[in-house]
C-alpha positions as CSV (number, residue, x, y, z in Angstrom):
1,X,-15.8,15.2,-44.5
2,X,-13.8,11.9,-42.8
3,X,-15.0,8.7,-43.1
4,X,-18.0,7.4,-41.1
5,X,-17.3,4.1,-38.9
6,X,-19.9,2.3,-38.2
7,X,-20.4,1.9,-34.2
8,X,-23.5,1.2,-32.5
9,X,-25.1,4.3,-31.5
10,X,-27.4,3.0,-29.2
11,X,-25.1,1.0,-26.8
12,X,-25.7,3.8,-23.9
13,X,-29.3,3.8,-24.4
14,X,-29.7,0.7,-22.4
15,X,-28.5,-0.6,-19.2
16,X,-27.0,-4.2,-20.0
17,X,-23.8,-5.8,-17.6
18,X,-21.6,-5.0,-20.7
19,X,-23.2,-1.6,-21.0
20,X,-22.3,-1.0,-17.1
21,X,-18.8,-2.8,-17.7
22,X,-18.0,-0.2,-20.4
23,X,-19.2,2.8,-18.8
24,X,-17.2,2.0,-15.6
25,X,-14.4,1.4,-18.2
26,X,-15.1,4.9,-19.7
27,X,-15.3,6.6,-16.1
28,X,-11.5,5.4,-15.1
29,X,-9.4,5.2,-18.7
30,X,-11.8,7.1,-21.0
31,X,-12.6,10.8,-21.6
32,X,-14.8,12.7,-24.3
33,X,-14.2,15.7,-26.1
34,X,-15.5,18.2,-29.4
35,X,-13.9,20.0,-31.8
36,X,-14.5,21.3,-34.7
37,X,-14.3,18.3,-36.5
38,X,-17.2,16.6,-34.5
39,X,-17.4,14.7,-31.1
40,X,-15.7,12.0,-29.8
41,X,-14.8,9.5,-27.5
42,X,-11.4,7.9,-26.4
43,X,-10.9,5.0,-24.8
44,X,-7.2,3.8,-23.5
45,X,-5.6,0.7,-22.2
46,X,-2.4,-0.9,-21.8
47,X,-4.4,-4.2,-22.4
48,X,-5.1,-4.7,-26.3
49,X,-7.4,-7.4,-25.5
50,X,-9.5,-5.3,-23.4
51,X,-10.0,-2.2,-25.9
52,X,-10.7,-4.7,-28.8
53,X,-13.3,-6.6,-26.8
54,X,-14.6,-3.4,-25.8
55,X,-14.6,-2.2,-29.5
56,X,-16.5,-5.2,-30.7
57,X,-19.0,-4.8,-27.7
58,X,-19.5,-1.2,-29.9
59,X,-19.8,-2.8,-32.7
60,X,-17.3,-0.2,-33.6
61,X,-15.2,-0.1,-37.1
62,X,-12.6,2.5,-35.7
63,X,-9.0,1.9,-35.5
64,X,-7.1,0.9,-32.6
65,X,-4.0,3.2,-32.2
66,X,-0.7,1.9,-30.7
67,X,0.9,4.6,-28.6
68,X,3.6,5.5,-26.1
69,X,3.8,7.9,-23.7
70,X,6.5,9.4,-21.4
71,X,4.7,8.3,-18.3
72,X,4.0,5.0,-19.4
73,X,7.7,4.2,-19.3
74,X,8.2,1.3,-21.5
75,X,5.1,0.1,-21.7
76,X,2.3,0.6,-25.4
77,X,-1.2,2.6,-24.8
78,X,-3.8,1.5,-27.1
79,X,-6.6,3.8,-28.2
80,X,-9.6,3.5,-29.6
81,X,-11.1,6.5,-30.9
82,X,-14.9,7.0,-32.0
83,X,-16.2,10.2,-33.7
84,X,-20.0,10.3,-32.9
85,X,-22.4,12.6,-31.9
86,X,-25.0,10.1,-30.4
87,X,-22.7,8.1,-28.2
88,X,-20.8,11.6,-27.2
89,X,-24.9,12.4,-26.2
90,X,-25.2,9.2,-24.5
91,X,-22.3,10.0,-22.6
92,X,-23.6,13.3,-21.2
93,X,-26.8,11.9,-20.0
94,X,-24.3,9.0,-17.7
95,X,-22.4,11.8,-16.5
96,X,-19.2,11.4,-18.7
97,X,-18.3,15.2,-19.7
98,X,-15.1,17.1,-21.2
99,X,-12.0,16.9,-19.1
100,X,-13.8,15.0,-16.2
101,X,-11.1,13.9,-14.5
102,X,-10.7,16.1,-11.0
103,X,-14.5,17.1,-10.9
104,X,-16.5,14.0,-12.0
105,X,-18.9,12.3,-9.6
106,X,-20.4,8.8,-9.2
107,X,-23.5,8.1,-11.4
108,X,-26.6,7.0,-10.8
109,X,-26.7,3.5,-11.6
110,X,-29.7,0.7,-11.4
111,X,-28.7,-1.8,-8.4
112,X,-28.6,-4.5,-10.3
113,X,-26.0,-2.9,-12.4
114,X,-23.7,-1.7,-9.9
115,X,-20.9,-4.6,-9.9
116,X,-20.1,-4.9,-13.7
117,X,-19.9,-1.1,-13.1
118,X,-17.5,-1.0,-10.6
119,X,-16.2,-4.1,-12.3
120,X,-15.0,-1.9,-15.4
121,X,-13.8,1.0,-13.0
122,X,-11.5,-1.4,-11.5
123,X,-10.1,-3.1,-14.3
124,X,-9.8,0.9,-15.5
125,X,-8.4,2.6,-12.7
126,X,-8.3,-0.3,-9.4
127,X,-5.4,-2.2,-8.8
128,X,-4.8,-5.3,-6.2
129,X,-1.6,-6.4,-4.6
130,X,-0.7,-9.1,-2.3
131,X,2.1,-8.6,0.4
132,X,3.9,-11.2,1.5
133,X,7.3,-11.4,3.4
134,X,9.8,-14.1,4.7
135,X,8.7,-16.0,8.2
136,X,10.2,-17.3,10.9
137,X,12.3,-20.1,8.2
138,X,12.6,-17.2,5.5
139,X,9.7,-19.0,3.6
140,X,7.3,-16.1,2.3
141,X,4.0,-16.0,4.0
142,X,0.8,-14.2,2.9
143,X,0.3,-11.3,5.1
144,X,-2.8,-9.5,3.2
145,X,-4.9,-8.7,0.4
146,X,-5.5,-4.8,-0.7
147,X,-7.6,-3.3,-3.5
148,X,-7.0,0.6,-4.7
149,X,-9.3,2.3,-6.4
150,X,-7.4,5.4,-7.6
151,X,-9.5,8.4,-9.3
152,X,-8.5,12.4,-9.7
153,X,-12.0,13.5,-8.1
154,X,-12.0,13.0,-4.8
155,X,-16.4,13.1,-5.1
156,X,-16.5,10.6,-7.4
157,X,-14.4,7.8,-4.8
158,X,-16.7,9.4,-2.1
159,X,-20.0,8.0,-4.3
160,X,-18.1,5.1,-4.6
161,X,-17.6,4.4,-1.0
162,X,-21.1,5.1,-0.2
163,X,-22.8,2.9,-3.2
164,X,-20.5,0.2,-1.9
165,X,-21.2,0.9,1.7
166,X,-24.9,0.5,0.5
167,X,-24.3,-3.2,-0.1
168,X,-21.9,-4.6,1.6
169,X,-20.7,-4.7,5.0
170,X,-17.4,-3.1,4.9
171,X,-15.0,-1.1,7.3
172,X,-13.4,1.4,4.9
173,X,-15.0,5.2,5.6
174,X,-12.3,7.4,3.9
175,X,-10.8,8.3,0.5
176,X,-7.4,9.1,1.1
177,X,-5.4,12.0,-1.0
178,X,-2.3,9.7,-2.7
179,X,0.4,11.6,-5.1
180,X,-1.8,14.1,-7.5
181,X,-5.1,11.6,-6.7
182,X,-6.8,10.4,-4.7
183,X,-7.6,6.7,-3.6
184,X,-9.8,4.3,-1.5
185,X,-8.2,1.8,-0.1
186,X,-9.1,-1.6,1.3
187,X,-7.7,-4.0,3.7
188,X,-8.0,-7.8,3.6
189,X,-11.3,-8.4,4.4
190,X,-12.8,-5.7,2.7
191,X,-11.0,-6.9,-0.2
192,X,-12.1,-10.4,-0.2
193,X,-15.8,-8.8,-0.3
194,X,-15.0,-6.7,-2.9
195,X,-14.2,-9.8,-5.3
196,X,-17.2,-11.2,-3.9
197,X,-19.1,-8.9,-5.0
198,X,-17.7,-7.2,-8.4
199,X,-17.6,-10.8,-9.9
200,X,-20.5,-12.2,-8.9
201,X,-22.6,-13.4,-12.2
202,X,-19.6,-12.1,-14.6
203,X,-19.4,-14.0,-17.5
204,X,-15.6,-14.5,-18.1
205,X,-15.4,-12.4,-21.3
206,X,-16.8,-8.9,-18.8
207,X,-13.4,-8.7,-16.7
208,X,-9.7,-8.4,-17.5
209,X,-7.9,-11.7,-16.7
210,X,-5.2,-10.1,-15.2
211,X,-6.5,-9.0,-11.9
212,X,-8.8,-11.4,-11.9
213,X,-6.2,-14.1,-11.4
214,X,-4.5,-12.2,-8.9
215,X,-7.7,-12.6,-6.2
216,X,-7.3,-16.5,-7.1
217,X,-3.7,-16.4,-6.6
218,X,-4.4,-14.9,-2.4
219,X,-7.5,-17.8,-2.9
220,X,-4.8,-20.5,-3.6
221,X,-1.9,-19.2,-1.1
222,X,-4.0,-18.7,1.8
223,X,-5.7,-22.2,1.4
224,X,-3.0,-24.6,2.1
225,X,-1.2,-23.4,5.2
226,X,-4.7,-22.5,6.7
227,X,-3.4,-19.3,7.6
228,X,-5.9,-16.6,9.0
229,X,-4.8,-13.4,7.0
């Protein structure tokens, strides 16, 4: 018999912002599985920080394991792996099953839950770029502000749309098929309500820095030259 961890084994059982943080997390960069050694769940990142803040969330003793992959290039996957038969439960009961990836769809999740969810989906599997390009004197300007969410079930972004449909005023009505996924995808506006919205009463320890900063970098470029993007 391995070792037991200890992990907190009740961390599903209650909807909390960090609970819906991490199970957003788990929908875009996390998977479950049993053998016959017992059941588990993975969770990967190529931001340490992020997996060991989600570890301590869990309470979790497990080991963080630095790996690299072919399709990651150059770049180090850390895993955290937890062997345990109540959170693998929990799982099932949000919707997380075995090899989800092409088939999952979007959970039923309390209202006031819904941004730190789609909070962790983003920082799992969303990504935000700004496009800029030279002007009229070769200085760059701002031209917009887009946010991806990228996911292999094309019912899961379709629940997505609609839950954010639900609550915000946006334009987007399609999920588009991308290169072996599919993705929603947001223009400008759209964007600037999705910050809005998936930050709104996040503590600063919920989201990952990184993409954070990249909404406040549009914030600060669009603000001095007063330009209408």
């Amino acid at each position: 018999m391995g070792i037991k961890y200890k992990v907190n084994e009740k961390f599903f059982y209650k909807w909390s912002p960090k609970m819906a943080y991490v199970l957003g997390y788990i929908y875009a960069d996390g998977s479950i599985h049993e053998s016959n050694r017992g059941s588990y769940l993975s969770i990967s990142s190529i931001d340490e920080k992020t997996i060991k803040k989600i570890r301590s969330w869990l309470s979790s003793g497990h080991k963080i394991y630095k790996m690299k992959f072919a399709w990651q290039k150059r770049r180090n996957q850390y895993v955290l792996r937890i062997g345990d038969r109540e959170i693998y439960n929990s799982l099932l009961h949000h919707g997380i099953f075995p090899n989800k990836s092409l088939t999952v769809i979007f959970p039923k999740v309390p209202k006031k839950y819904l941004n730190p969810f789609i909070l962790g989906y983003f920082d799992g599997d969303g990504c935000i770029y700004l496009y800029r390009s030279p002007g009229k004197t070769q200085k760059l300007i701002l031209r917009k502000l887009s946010v991806i969410f990228t996911s292999g079930s094309k019912k899961f972004l379709e629940g997505l749309l609609k839950a954010l449909r639900n609550n915000l005023q946006i334009k987007q009505t399609k999920v588009y098929l991308s290169h072996r996924s599919f993705q929603l995808r947001f223009a400008t506006a759209d964007s600037v309500k999705l910050f809005k919205f998936m930050y709104q009463d996040s503590s600063r320890d919920l989201f990952l820095r990184r993409k954070y900063d990249i909404f406040q970098k549009y914030f600060m470029l669009k603000r001095p030259s007063g330009e209408v993007v």
